[in-house]
N, C-alpha and C positions, 0 to 999 in steps of 0.2 A: 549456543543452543544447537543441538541438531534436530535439523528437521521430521516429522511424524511420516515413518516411511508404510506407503500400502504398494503388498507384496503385486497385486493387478487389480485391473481401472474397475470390475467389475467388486471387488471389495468395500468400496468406496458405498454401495448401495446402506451397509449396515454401519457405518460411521456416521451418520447425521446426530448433531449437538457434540461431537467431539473437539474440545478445544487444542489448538495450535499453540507455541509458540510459548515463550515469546523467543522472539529473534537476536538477535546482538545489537549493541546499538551501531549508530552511524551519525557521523556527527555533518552538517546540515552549516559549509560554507557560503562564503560571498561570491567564491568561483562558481561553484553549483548552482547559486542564483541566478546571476551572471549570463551563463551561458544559457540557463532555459529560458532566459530574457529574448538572449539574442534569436532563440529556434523559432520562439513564439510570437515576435514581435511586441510583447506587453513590458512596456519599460518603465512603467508607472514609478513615481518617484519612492515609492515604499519598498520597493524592491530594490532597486539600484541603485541608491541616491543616502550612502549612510549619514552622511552629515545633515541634509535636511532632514533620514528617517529617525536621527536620535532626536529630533526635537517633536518629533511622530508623537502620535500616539500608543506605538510601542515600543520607543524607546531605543530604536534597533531598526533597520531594513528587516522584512520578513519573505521568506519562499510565499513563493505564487502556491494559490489551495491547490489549483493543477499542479503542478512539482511535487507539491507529498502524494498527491493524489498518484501518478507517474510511479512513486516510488514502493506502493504495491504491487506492482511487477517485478519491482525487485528483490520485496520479501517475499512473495509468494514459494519459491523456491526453498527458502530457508524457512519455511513456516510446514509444508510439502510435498515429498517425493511421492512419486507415482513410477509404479517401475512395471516392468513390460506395456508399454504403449509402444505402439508406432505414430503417432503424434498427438500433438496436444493441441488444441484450439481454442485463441481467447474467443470468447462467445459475446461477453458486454458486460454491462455494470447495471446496479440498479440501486437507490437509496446510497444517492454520495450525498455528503453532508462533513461539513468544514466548520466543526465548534470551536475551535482556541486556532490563534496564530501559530507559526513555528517563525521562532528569530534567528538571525542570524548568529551561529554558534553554538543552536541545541544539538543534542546527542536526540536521535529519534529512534524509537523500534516497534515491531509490528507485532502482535496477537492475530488469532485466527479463532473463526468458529464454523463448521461444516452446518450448513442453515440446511440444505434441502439436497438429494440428489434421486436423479431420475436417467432410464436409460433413454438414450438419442439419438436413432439415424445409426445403428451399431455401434456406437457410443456410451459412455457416461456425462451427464451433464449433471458438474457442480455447482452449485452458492456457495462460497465461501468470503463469508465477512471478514476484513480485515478492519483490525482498527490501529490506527497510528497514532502514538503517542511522544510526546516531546518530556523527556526529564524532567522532573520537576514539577509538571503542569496538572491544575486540577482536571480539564477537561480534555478530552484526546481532541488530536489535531486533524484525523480526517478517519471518518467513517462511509466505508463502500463493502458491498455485496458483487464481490466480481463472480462470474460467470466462466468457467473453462471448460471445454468438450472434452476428454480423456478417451481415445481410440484405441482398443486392445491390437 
């Protein structure tokens, strides 16, 4: 998928309800768990612990909500572009929300939806909803409203 490109930040004003994406997927290892284990200190046995988490209640160790959560910054790029800025600024989040697990092994990708924008301190400030989804699943895996400053 290529990203929705806006030519400058000040374009972005007439794009609200335009949808993103989706993105390519990304598939959602034991390493990649693993290691946000270790940055985070959350070692909870659902996470790291396959053998006690396949007798879990899902079957499977599953990514921390934080790590899909995380991994909206990863799509955000490939969901997108914003071209002539001199920088960009995560600003926050607002309405996170963790309905279905992701296990260890799914393939994940992102949607996008331009909810509000307003200018900022010479700036553009975005909403844009990302929703995360795991293969397969009925319910998406993590719903957030991030927030980024776009500075021409």
């Amino acid at each position: 998928m290529t990203a929705t490109v806006v030519a400058h930040p000040s374009d972005l004003m007439a794009m609200t309800g335009t949808v993103l994406g989706p993105t390519d997927w990304l598939r959602i290892n034991q390493e990649r768990i693993d290691q946000f284990a270790d940055a985070t200190g959350d070692h909870q046995w659902i996470h790291v612990d396959p053998v006690k988490a396949a007798d879990g209640p899902f079957g499977a160790t599953i990514a921390h909500g934080y790590l899909t959560l995380s991994l909206a910054n990863c799509f955000l790029p490939d969901l997108i572009q914003v071209d002539n800025v001199s920088m960009g600024v995560n600003y926050g989040t607002e309405k996170t929300r963790f309905p279905s697990p992701v296990t260890v092994g799914s393939n994940i990708r992102a949607t996008g939806e331009i909810m509000a924008v307003e200018e900022n301190k010479g700036g553009y400030k975005a909403t844009i909803r990302v929703t995360i989804t795991a293969e397969g699943a009925d319910r998406p895996a993590c719903i957030v409203d991030t927030i980024s400053i776009f500075y021409p």
